[in-house]
One Martini backbone bead per residue (centre of mass of N, CA, C, O) as a GRO file, in nm:
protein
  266
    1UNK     BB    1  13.080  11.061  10.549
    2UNK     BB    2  12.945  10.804  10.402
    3UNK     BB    3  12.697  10.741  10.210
    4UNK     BB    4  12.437  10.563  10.116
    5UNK     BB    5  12.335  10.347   9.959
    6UNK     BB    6  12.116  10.298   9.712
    7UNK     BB    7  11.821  10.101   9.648
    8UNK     BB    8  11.667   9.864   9.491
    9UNK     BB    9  11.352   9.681   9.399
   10UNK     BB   10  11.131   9.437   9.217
   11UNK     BB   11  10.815   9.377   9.174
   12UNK     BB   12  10.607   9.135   9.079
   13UNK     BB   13  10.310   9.135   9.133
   14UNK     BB   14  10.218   9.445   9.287
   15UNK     BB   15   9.949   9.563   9.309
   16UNK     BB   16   9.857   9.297   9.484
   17UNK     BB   17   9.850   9.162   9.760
   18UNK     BB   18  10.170   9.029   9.792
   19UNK     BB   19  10.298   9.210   9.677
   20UNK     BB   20  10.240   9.453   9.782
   21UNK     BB   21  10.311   9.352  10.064
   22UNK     BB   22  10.590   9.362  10.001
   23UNK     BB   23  10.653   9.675   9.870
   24UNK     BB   24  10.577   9.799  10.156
   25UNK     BB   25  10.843   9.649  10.329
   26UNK     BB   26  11.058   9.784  10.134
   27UNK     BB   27  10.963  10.077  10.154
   28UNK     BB   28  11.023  10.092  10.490
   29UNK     BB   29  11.347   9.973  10.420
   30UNK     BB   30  11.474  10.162  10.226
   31UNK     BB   31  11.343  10.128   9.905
   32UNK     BB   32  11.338  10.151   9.590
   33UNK     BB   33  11.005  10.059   9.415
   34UNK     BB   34  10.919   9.849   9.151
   35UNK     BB   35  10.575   9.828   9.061
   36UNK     BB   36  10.472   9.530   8.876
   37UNK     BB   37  10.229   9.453   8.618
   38UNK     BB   38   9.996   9.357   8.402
   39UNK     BB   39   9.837   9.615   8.545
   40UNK     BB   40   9.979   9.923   8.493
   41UNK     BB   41   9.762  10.116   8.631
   42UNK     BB   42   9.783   9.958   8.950
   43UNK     BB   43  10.100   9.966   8.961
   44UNK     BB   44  10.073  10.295   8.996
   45UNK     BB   45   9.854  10.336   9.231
   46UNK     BB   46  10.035  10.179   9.421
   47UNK     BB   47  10.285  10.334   9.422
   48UNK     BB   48  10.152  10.578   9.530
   49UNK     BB   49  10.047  10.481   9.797
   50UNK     BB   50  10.304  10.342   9.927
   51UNK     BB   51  10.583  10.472   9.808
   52UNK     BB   52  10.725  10.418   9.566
   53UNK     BB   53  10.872  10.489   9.287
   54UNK     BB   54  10.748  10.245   9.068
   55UNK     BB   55  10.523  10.197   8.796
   56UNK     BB   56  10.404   9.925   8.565
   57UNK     BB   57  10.428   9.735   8.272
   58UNK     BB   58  10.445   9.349   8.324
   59UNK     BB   59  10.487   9.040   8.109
   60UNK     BB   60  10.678   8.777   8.231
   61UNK     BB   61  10.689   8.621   7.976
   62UNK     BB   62  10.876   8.855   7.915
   63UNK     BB   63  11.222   8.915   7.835
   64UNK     BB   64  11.238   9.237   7.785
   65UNK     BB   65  11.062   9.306   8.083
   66UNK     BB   66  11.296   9.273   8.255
   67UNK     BB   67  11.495   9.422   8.193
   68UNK     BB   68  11.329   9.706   8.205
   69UNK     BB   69  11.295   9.692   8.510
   70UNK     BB   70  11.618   9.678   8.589
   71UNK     BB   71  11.641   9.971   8.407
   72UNK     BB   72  11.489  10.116   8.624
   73UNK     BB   73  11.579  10.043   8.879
   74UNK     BB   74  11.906  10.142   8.851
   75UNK     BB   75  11.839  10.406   8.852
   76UNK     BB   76  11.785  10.437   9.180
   77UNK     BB   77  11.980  10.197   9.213
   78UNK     BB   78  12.074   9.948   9.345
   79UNK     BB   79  12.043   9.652   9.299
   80UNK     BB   80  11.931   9.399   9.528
   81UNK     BB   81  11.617   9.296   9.503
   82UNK     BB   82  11.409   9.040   9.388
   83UNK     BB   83  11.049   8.945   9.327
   84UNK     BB   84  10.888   8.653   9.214
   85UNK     BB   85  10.545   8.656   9.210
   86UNK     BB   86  10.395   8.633   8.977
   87UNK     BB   87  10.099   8.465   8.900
   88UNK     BB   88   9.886   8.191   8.836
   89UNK     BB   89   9.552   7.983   8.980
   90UNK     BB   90   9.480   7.740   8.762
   91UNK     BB   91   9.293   7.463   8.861
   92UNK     BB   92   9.244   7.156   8.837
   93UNK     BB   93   9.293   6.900   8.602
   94UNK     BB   94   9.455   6.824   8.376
   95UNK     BB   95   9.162   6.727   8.190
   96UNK     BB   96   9.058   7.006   8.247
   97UNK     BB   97   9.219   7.195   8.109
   98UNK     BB   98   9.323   7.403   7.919
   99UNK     BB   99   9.562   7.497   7.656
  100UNK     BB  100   9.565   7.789   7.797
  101UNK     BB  101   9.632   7.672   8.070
  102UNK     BB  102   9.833   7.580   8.074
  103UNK     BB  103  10.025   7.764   7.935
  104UNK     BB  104   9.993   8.009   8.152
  105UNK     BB  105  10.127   7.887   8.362
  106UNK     BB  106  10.385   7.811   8.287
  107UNK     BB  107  10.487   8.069   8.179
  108UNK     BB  108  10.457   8.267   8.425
  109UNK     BB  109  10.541   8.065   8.666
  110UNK     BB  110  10.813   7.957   8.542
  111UNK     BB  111  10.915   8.114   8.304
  112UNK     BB  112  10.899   8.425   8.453
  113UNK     BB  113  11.114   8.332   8.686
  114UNK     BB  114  11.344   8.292   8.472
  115UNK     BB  115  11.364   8.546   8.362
  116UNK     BB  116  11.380   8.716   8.625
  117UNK     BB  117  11.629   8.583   8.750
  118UNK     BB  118  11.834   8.659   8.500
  119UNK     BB  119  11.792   8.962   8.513
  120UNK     BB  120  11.888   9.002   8.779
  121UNK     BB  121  12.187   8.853   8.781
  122UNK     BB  122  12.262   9.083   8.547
  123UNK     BB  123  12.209   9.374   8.780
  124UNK     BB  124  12.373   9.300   8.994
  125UNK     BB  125  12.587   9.421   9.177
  126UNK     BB  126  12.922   9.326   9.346
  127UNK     BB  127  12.680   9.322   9.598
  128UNK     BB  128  12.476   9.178   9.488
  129UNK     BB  129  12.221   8.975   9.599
  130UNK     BB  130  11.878   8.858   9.567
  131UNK     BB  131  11.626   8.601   9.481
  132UNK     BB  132  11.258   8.607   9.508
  133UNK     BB  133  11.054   8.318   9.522
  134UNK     BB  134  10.695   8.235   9.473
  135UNK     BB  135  10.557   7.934   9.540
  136UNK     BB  136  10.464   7.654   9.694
  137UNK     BB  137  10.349   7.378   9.834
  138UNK     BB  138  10.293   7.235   9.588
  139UNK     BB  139  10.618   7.193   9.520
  140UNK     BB  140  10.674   6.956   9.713
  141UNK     BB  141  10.369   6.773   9.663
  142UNK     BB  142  10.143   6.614   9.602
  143UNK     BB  143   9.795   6.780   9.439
  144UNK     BB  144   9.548   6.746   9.368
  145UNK     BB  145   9.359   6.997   9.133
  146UNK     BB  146   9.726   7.110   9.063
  147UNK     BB  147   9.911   6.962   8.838
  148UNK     BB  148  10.020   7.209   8.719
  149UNK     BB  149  10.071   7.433   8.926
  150UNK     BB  150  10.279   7.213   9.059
  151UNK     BB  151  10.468   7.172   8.874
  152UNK     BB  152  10.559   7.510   8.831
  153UNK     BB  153  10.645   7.478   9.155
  154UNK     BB  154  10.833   7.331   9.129
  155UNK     BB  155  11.038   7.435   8.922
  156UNK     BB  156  11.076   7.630   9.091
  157UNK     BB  157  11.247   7.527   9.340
  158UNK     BB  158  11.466   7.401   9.175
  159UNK     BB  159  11.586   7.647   9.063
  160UNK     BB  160  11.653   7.815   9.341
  161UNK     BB  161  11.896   7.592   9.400
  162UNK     BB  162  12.050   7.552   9.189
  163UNK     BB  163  12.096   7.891   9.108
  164UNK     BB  164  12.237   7.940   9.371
  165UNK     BB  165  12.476   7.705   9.333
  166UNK     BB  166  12.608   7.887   9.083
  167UNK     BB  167  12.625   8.113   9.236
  168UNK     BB  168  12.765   8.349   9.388
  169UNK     BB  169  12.792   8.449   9.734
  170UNK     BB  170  12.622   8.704   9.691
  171UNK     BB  171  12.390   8.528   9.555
  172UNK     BB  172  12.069   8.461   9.657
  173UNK     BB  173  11.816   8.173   9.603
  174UNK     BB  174  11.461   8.206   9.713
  175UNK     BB  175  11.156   7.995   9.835
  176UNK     BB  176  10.836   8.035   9.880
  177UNK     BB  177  10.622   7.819  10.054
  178UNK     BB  178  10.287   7.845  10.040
  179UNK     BB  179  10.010   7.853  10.179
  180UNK     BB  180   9.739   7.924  10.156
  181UNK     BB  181   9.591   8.265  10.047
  182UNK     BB  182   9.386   8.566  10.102
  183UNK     BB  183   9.345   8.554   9.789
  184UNK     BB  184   9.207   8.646   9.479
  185UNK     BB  185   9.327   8.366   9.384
  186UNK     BB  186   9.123   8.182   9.586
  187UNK     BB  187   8.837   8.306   9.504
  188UNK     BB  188   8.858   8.201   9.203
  189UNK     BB  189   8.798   7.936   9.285
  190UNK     BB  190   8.668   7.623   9.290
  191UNK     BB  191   8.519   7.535   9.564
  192UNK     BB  192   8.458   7.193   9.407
  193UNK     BB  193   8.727   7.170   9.413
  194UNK     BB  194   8.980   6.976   9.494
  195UNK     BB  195   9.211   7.185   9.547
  196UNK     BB  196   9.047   7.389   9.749
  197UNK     BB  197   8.992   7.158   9.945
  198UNK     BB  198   9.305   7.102  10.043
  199UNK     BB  199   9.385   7.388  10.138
  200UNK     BB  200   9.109   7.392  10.375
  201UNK     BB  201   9.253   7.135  10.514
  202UNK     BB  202   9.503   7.325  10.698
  203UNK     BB  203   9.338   7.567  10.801
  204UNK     BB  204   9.427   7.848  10.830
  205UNK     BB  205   9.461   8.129  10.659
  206UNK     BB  206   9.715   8.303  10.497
  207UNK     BB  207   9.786   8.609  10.522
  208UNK     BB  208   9.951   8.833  10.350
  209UNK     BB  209  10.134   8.959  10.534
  210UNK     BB  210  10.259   8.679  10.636
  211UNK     BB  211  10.374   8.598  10.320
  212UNK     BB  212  10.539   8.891  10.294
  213UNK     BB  213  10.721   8.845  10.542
  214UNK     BB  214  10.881   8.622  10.460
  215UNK     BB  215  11.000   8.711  10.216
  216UNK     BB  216  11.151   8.954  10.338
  217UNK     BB  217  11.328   8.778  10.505
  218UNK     BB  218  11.516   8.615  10.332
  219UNK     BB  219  11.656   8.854  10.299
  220UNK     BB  220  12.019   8.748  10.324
  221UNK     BB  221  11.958   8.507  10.357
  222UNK     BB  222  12.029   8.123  10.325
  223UNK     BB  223  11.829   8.041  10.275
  224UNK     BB  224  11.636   7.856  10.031
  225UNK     BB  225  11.391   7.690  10.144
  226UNK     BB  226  11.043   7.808  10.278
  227UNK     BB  227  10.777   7.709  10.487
  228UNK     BB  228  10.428   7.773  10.514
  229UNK     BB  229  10.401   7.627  10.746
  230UNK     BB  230  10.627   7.398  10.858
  231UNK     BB  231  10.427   7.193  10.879
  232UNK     BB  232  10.313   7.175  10.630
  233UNK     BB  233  10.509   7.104  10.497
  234UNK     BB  234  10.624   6.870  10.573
  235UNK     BB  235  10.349   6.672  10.485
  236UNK     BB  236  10.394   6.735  10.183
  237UNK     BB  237  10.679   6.569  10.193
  238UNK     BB  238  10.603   6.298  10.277
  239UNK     BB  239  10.376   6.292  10.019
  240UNK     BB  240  10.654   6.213   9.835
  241UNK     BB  241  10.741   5.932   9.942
  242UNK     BB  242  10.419   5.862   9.923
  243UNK     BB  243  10.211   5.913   9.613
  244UNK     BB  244  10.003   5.694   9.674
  245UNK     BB  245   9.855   5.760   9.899
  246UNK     BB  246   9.727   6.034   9.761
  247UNK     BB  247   9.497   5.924   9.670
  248UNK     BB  248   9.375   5.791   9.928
  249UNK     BB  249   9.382   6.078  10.111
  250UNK     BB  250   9.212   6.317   9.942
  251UNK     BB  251   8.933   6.254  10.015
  252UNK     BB  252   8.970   6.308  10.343
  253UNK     BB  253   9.057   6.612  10.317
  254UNK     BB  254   8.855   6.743  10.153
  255UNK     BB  255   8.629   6.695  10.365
  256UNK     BB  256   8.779   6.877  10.558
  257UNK     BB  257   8.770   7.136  10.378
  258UNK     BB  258   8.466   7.165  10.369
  259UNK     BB  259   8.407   7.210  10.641
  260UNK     BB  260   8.563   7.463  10.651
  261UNK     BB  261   8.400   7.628  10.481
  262UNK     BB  262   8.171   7.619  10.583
  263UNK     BB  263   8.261   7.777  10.851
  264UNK     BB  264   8.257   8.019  10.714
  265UNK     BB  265   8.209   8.306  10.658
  266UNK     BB  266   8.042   8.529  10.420
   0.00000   0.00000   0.00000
């Protein structure tokens, strides 16, 4: 009887968060994982709690922290499934950002997937692979207060279905837009400000599991963007056709928004 293939997976901004749990339910899945992420000890703390096979410091800004990721990967087994998490979610109005956060949003959130991106489609032996980028719906349709965040999140969907339609048919490569999520970098956002009002105004906020099962559902399927939840996908996907009209109902979400934080637990 032949033996079972070994198979390796990475995930990028690992340590915490949605990466983590996309890292546990692969490690789960019986692949070797490795955890990387900009605080290499948190990465490496987080490898030994839930049993990945390695964790690293990766700086996905840096082409060549990809590479090294893949060829640690490839150590462990055949690299099949790349998963591009890393992100920063600096908010407010592109007027409001410094020119550091300009810059880093971009460089991280785009440049990184591509980097990512590019490093996997070298490393995937002849059974191809996937690669699992995570995009927002912010990537879908006009978001006031999160205008930079929100275009490098377009620029993430557009790349993942481009890329796609270039690859052989062994390689999907899949963007996953959640609504907001219950992590440190949603806690970190100004309540006061128009962006998180407006993530809070679509109800319910989605748990790291939750948005960690989707992207993880993603391997292997044809699907190339999935929005979570799919109503509120629709939703965004609309004001996009018409984002003139998002000017005038920003405000009316907003209020929403605040309402509803409101109501939350402190």
């Amino acid at each position: 009887m032949m033996a079972a293939m070994e198979t390796s997976c990475v995930v990028t901004g690992g340590a915490r968060g949605i990466g983590r749990g996309i890292a546990e339910l692969m490690v789960a899945r019986g692949h070797h994982v490795v955890v990387s992420d900009i605080d290499g000890a948190a990465a490496v703390e987080t490898a030994d709690l839930i049993g990945a096979a390695a964790g690293m410091h990766h700086d996905v800004r840096d082409p060549d922290a990809h590479r090294e990721a893949a060829s640690v990967a490839r150590e462990l087994g055949a690299l099949t499934a790349w998963f591009n998490n890393a992100g920063v979610g600096d908010d407010g109005t592109l007027a409001e950002l410094t020119d550091e956060q300009v810059r880093r949003l971009v460089e991280v959130n785009l440049l990184g997937t591509m980097w990512g991106t590019r490093a996997a489609l070298a490393a995937f032996g002849p059974a191809g692979g996937d690669v699992v980028n995570i995009a927002s719906l912010a990537g879908l349709g006009p978001v006031p207060g999160y205008s930079v965040y929100a275009a490098t999140k377009a620029g993430v969907v557009s790349l993942s279905a481009s890329v796609n339609a270039e690859s052989p048919r062994s390689v999907r490569v899949h963007a996953l837009c959640p609504d907001g999520a219950d992590t440190d970098m949603l806690a970190a956002q100004d309540p006061s400000g128009l962006g998180s009002q407006l993530v809070h105004s679509g109800g319910a906020i989605l748990s790291v599991e939750t948005v960690a099962a989707a992207a993880v559902e993603l391997v292997g399927s044809r699907r190339v963007v999935r929005a979570v939840p799919t109503w509120r996908g629709g939703v965004v996907r609309g004001s996009a056709l018409a984002p003139g009209v998002m000017q005038h109902a920003a405000g009316l979400f907003a209020a929403q928004g605040r309402r509803a934080m409101n109501r939350r637990p402190s």
